[in-house]
MOPAC internal coordinates of N, CA, C and O (Angstrom, degrees):
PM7 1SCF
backbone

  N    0.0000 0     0.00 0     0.00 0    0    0    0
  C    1.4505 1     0.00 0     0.00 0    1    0    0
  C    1.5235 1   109.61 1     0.00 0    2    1    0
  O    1.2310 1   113.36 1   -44.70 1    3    2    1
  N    1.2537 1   130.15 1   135.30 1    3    2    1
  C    1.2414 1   149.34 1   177.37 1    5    3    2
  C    1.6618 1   105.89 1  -105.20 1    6    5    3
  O    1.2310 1   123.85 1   -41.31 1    7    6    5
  N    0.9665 1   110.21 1   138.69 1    7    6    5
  C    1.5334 1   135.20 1  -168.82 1    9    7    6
  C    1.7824 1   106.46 1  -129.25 1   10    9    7
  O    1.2310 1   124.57 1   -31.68 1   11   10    9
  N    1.5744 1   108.83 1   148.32 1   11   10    9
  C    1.4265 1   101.65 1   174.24 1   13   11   10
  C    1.5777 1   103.38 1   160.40 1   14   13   11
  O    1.2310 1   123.69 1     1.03 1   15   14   13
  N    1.1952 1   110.54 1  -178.97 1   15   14   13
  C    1.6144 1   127.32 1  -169.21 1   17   15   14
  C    1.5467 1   109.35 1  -132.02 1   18   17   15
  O    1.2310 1   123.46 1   -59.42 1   19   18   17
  N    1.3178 1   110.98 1   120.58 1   19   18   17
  C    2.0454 1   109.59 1   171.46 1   21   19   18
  C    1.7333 1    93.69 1   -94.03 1   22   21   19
  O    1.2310 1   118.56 1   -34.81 1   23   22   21
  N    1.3042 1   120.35 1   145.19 1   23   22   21
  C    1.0525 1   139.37 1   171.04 1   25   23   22
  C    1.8921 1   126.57 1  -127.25 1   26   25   23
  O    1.2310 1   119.57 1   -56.06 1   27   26   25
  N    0.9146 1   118.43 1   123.94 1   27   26   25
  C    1.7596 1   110.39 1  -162.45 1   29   27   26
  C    1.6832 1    81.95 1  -134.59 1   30   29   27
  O    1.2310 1   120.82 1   -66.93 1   31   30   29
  N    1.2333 1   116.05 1   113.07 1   31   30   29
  C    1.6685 1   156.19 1   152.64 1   33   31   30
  C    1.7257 1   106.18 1   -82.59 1   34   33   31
  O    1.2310 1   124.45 1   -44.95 1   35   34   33
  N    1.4564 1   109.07 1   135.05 1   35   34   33
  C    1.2354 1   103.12 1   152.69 1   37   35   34
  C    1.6213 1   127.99 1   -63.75 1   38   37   35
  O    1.2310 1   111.20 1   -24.47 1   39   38   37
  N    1.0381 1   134.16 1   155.53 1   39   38   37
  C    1.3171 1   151.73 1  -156.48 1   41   39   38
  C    2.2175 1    96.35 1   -73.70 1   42   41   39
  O    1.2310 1   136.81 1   111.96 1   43   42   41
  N    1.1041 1    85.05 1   -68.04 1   43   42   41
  C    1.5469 1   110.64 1  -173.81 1   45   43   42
  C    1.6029 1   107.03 1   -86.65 1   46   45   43
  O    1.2310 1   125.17 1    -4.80 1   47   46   45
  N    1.3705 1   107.68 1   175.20 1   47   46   45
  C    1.5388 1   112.13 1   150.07 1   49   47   46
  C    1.0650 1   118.83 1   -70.62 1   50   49   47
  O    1.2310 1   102.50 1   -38.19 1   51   50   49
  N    1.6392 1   149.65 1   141.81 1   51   50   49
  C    0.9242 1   155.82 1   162.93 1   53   51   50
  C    1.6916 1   122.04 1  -106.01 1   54   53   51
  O    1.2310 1   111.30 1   -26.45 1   55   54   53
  N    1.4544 1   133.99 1   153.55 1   55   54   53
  C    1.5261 1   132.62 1   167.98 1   57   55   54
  C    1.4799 1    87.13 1  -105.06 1   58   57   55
  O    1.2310 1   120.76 1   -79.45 1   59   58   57
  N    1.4696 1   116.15 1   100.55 1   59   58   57
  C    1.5616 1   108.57 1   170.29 1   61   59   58
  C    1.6448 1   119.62 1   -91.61 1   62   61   59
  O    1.2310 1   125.06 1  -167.10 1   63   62   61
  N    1.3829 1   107.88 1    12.90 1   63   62   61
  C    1.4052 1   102.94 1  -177.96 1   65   63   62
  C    1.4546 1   119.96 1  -125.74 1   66   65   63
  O    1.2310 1   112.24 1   -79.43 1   67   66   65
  N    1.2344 1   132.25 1   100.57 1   67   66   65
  C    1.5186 1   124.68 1  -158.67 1   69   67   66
  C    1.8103 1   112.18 1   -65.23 1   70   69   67
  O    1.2310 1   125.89 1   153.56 1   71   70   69
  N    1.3237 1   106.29 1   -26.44 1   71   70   69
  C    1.4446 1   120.99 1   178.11 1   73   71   70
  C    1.3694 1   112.23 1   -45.09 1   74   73   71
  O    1.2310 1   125.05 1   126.74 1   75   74   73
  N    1.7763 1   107.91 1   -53.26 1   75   74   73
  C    1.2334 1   122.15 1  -176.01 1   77   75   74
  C    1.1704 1   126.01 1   -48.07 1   78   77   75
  O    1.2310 1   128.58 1   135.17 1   79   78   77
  N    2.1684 1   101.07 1   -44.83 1   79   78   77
  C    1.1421 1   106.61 1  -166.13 1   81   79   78
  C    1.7615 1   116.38 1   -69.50 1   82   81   79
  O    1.2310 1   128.74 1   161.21 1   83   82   81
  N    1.3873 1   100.78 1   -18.79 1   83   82   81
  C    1.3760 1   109.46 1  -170.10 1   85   83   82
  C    1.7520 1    98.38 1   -73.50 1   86   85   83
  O    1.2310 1   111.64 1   156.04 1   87   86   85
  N    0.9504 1   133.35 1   -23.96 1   87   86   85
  C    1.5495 1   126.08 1   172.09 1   89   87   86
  C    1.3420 1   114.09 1  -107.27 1   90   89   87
  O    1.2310 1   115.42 1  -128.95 1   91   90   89
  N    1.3077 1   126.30 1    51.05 1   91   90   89
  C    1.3020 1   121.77 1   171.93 1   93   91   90
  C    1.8979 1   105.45 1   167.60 1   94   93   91
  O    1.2310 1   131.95 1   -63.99 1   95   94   93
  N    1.7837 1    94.53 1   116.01 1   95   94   93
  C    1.5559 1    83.64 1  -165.42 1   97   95   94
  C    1.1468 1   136.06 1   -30.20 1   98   97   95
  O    1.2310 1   124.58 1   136.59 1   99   98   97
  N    1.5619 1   108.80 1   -43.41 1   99   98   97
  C    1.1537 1   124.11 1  -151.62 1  101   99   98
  C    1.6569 1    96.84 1  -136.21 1  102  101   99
  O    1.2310 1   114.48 1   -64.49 1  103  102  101
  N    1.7617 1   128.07 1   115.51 1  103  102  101
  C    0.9383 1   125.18 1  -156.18 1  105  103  102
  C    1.4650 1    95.42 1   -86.88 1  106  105  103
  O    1.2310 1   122.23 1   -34.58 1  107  106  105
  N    1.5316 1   113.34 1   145.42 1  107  106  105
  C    1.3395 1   117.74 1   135.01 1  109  107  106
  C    1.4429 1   127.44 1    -2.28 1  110  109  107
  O    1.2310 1   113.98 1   -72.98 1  111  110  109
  N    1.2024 1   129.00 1   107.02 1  111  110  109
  C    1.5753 1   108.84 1   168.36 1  113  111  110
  C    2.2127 1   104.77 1  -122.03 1  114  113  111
  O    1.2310 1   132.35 1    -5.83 1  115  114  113
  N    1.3779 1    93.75 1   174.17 1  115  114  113
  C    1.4310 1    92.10 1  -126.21 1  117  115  114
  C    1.7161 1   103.83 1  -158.10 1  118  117  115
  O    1.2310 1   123.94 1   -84.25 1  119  118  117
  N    2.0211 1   110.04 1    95.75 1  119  118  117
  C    1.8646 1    76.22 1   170.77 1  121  119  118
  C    1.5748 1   125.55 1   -99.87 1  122  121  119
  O    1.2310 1   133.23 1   -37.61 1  123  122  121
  N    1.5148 1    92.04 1   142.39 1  123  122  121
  C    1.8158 1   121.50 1  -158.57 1  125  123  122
  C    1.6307 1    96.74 1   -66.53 1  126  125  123
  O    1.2310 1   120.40 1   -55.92 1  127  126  125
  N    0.9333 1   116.85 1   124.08 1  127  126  125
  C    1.5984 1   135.36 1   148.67 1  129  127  126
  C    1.8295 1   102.78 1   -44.88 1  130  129  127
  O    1.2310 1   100.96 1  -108.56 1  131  130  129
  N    1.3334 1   152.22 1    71.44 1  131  130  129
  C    1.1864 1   122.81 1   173.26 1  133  131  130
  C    1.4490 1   131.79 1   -75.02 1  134  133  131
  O    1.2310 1   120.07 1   161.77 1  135  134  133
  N    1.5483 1   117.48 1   -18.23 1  135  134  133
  C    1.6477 1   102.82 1  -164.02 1  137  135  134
  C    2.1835 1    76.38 1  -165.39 1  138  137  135
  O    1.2310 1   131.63 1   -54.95 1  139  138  137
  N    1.4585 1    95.15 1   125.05 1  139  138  137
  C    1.6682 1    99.34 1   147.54 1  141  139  138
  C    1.6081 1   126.89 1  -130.89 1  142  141  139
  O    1.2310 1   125.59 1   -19.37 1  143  142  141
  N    1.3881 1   106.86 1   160.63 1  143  142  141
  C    1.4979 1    86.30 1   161.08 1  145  143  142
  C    1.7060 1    87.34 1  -165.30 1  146  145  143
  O    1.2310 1   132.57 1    -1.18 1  147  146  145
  N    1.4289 1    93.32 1   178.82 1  147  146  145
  C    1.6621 1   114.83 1   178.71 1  149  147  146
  C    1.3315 1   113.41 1  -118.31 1  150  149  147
  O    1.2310 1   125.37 1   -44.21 1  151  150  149
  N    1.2521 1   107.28 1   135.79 1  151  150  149
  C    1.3787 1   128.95 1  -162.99 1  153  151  150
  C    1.9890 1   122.72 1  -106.95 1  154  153  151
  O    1.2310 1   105.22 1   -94.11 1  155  154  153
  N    1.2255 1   144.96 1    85.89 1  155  154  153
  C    1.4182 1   116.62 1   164.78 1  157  155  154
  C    1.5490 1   116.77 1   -96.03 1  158  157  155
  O    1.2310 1   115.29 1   -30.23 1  159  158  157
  N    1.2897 1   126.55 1   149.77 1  159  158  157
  C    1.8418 1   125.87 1  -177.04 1  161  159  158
  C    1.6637 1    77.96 1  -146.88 1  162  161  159
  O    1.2310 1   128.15 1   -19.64 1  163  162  161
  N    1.6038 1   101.91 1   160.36 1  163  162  161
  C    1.1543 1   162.70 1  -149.66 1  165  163  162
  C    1.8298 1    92.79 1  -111.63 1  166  165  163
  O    1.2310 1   111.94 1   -54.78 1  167  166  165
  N    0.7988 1   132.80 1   125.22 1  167  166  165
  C    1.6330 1   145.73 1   156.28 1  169  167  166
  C    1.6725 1   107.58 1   -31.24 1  170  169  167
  O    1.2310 1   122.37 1   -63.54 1  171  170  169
  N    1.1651 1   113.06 1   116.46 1  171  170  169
  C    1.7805 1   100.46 1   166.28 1  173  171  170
  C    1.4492 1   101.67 1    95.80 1  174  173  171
  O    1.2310 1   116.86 1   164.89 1  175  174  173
  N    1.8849 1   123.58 1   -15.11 1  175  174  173
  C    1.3646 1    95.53 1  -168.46 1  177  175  174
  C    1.4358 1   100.23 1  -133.67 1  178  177  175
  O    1.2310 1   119.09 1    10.35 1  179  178  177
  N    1.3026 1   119.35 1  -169.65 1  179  178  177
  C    1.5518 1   137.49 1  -139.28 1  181  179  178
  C    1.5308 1    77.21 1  -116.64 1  182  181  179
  O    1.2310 1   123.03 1   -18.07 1  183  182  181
  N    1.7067 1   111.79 1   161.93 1  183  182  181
  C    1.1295 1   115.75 1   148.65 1  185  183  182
  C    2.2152 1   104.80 1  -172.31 1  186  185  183
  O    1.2310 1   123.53 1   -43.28 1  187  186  185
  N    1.0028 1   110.84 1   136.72 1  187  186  185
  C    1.6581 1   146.96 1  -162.24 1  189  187  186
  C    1.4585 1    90.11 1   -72.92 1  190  189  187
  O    1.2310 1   108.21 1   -65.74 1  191  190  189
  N    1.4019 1   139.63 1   114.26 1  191  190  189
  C    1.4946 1   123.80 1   174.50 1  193  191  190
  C    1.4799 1    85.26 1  -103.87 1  194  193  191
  O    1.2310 1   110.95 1    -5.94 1  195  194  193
  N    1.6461 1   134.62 1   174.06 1  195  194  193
  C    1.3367 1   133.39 1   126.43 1  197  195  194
  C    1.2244 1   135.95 1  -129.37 1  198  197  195
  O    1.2310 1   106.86 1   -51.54 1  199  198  197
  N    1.4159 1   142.06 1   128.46 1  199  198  197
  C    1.1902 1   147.19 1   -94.73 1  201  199  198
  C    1.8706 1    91.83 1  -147.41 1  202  201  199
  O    1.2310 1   129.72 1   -64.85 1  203  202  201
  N    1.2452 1    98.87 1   115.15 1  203  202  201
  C    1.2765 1    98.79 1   162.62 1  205  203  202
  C    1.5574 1   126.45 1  -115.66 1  206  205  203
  O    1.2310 1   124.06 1   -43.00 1  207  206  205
  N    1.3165 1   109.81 1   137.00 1  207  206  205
  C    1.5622 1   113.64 1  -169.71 1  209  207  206
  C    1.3345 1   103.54 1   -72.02 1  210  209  207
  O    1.2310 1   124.73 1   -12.15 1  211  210  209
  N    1.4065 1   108.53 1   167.85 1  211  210  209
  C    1.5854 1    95.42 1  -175.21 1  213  211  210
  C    1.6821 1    92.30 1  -116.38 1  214  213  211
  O    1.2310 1   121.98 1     1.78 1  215  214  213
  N    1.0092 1   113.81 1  -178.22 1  215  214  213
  C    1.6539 1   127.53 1  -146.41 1  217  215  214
  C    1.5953 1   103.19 1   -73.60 1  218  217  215
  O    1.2310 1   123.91 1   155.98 1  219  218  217
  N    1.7994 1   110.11 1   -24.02 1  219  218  217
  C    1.6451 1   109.80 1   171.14 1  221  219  218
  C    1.8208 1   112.88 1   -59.39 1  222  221  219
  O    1.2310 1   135.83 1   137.95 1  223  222  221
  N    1.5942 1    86.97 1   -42.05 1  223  222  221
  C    1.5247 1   102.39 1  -156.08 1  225  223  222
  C    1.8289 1   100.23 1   -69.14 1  226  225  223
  O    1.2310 1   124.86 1   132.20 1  227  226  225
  N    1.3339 1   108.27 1   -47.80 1  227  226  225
  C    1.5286 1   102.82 1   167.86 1  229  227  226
  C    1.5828 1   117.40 1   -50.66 1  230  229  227
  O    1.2310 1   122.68 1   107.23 1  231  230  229
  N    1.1383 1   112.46 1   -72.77 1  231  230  229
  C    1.6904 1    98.05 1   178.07 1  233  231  230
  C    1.1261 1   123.06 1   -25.79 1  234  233  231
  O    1.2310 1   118.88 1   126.47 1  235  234  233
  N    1.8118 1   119.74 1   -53.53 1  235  234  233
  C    1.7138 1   128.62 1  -168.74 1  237  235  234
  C    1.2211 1    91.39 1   -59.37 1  238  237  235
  O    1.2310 1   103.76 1   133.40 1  239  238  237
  N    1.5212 1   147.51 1   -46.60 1  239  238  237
  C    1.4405 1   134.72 1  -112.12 1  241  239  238
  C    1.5653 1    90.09 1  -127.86 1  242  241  239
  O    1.2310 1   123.94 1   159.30 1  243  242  241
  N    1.7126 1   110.04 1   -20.70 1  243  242  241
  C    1.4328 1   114.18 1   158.53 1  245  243  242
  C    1.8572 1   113.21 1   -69.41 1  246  245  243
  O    1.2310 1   124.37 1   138.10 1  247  246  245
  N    1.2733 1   109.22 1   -41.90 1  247  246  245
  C    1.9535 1   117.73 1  -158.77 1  249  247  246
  C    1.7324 1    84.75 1   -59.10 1  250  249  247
  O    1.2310 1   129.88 1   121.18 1  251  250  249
  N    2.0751 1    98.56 1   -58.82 1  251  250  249
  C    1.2070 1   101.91 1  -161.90 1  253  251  250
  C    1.9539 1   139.66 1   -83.57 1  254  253  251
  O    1.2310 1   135.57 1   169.05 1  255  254  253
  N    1.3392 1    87.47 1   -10.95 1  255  254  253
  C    1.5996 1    98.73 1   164.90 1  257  255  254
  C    1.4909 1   105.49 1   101.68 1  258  257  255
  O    1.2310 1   123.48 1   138.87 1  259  258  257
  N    1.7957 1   110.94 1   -41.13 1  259  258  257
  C    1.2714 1   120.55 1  -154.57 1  261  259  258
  C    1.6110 1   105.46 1  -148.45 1  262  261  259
  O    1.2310 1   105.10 1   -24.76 1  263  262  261
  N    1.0868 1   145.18 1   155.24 1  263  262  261
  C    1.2799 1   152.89 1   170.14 1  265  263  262
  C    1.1951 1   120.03 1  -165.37 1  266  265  263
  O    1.2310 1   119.67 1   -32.85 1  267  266  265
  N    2.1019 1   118.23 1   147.15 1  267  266  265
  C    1.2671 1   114.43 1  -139.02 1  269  267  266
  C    1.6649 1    62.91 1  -135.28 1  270  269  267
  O    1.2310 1   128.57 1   -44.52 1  271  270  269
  N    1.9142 1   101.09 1   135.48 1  271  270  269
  C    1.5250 1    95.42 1  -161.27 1  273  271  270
  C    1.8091 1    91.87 1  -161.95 1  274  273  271
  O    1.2310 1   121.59 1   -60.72 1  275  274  273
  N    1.3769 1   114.57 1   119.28 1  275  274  273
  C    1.5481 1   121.05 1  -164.29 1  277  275  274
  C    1.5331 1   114.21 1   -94.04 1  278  277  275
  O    1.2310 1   110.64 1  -100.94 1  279  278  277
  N    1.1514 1   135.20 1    79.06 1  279  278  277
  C    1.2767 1   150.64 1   174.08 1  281  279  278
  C    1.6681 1   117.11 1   -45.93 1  282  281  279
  O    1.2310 1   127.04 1   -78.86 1  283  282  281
  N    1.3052 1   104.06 1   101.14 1  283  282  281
  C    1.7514 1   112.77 1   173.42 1  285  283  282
  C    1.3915 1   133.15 1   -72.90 1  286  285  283
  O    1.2310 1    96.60 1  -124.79 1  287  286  285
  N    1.0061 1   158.99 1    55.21 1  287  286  285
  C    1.4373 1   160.79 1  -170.92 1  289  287  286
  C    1.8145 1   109.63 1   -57.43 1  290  289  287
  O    1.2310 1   128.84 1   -85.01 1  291  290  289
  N    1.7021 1   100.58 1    94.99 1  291  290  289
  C    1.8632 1    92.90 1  -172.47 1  293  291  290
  C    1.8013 1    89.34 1  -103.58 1  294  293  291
  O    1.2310 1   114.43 1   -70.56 1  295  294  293
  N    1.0615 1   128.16 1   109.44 1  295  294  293
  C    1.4239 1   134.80 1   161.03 1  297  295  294
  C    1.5250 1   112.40 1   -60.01 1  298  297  295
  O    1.2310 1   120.44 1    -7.30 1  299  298  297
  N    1.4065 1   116.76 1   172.70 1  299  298  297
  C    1.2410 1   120.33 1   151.91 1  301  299  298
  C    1.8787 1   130.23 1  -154.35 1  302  301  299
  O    1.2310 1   109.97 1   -82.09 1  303  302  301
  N    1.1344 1   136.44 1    97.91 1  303  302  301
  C    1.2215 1   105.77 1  -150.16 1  305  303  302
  C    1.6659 1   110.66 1  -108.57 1  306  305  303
  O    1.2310 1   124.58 1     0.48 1  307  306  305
  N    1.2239 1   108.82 1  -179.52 1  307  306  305
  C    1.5752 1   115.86 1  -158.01 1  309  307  306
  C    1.7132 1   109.48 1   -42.57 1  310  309  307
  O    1.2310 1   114.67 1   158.02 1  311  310  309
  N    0.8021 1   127.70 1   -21.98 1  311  310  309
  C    1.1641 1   143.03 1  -154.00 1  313  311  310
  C    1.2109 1   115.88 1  -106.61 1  314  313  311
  O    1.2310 1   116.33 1   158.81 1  315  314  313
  N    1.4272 1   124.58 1   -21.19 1  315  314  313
  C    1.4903 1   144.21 1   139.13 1  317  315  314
  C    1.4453 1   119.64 1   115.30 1  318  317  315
  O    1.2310 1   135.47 1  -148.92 1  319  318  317
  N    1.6285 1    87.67 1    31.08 1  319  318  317
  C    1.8134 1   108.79 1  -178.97 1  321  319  318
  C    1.2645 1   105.43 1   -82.37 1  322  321  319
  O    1.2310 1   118.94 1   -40.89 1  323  322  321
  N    1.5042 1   119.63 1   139.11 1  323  322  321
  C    1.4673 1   118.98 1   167.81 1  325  323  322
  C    1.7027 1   113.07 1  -106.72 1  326  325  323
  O    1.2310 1   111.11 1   -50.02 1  327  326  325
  N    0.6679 1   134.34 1   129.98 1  327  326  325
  C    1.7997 1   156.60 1  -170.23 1  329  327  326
  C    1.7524 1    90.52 1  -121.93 1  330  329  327
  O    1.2310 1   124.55 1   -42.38 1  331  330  329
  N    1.6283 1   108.87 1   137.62 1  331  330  329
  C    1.3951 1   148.64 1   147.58 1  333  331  330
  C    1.2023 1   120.07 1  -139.04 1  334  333  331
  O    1.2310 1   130.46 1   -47.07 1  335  334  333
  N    1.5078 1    97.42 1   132.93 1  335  334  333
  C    1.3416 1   112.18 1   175.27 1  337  335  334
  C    1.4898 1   111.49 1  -136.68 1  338  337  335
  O    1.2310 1   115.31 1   -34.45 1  339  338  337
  N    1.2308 1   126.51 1   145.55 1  339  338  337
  C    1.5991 1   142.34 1  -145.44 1  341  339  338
  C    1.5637 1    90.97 1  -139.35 1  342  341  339
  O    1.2310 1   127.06 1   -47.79 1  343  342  341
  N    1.5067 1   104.02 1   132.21 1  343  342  341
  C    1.3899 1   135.49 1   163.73 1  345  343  342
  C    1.7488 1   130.57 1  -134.98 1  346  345  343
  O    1.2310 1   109.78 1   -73.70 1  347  346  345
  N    1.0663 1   136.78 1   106.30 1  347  346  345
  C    0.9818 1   137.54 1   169.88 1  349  347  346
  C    1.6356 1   114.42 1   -74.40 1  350  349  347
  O    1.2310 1   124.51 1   -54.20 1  351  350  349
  N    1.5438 1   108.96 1   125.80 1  351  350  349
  C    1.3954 1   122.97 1  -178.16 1  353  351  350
  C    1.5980 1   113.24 1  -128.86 1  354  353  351
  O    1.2310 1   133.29 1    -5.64 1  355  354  353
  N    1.7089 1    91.91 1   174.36 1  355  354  353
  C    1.8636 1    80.46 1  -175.06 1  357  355  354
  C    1.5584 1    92.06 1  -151.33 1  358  357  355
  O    1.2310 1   118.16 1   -80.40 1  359  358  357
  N    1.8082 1   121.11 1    99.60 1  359  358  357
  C    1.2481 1   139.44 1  -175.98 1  361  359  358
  C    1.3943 1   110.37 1   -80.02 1  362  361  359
  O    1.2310 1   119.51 1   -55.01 1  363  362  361
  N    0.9018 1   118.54 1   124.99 1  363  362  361
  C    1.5865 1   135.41 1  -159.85 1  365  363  362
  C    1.9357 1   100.38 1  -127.73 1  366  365  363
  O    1.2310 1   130.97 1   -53.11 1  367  366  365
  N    1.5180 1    96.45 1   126.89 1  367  366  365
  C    1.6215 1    93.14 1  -176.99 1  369  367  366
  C    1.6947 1   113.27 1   -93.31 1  370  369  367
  O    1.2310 1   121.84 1   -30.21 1  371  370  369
  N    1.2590 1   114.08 1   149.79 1  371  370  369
  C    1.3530 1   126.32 1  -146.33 1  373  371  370
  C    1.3569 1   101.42 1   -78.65 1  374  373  371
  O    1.2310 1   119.42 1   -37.25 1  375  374  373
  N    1.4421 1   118.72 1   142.75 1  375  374  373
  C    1.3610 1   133.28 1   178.63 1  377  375  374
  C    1.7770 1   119.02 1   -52.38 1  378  377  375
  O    1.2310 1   113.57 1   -70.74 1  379  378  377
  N    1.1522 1   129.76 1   109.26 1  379  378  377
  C    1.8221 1   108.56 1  -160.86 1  381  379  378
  C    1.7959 1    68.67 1   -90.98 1  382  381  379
  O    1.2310 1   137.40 1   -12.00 1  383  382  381
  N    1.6982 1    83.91 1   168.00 1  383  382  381
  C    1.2358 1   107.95 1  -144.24 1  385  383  382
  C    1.7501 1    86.25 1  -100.07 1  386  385  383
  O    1.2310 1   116.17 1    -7.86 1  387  386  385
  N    1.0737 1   124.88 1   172.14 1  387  386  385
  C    1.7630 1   128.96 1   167.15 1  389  387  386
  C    1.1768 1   114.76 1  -106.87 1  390  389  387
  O    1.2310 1   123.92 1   -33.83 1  391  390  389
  N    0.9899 1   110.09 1   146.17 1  391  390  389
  C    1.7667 1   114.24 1  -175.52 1  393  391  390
  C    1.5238 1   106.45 1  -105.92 1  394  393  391
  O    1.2310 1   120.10 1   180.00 1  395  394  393

């Protein structure tokens, strides 16, 4: 059994808070934590995580349409090996539909 955590960071710095920006010329920028979770699988097999953004990351990914955001995968297995693996992705917010 393999054990571990996926992690998805924005890519860049980000100003994820529009509030902020309104009291301070020049906002804070900042890289965003967007989505974690914890993971265990079984040797040999597949497994589906799903990832929810947290309420910063929706707004940004609502303002901005698109976000370029580097996803960490730190494993660990019985034996007390640690494995990372790094992916760069690019989350795009979903088309609302027309009525």
């Amino acid at each position: 059994t393999c054990t571990g955590t996926v992690t998805v960071k924005t890519l860049t710095a980000v100003a994820a808070s529009a509030a902020h920006a309104a009291k301070a010329k020049k906002p804070k920028k900042a890289i965003l934590t967007l989505a974690t979770a914890s993971f265990s699988i079984t040797a040999g097999k597949l497994k589906v995580l799903s990832l929810h953004l947290s309420a910063k990351a929706k707004k940004l990914l609502a303002k901005t349409h698109t976000l370029r955001a580097r996803v960490t995968i730190v494993a660990h297995d019985p034996q007390g090996g640690s494995h990372t693996t790094t992916a760069i992705v690019t989350l795009r917010a979903a088309k609302k539909k027309k009525h």
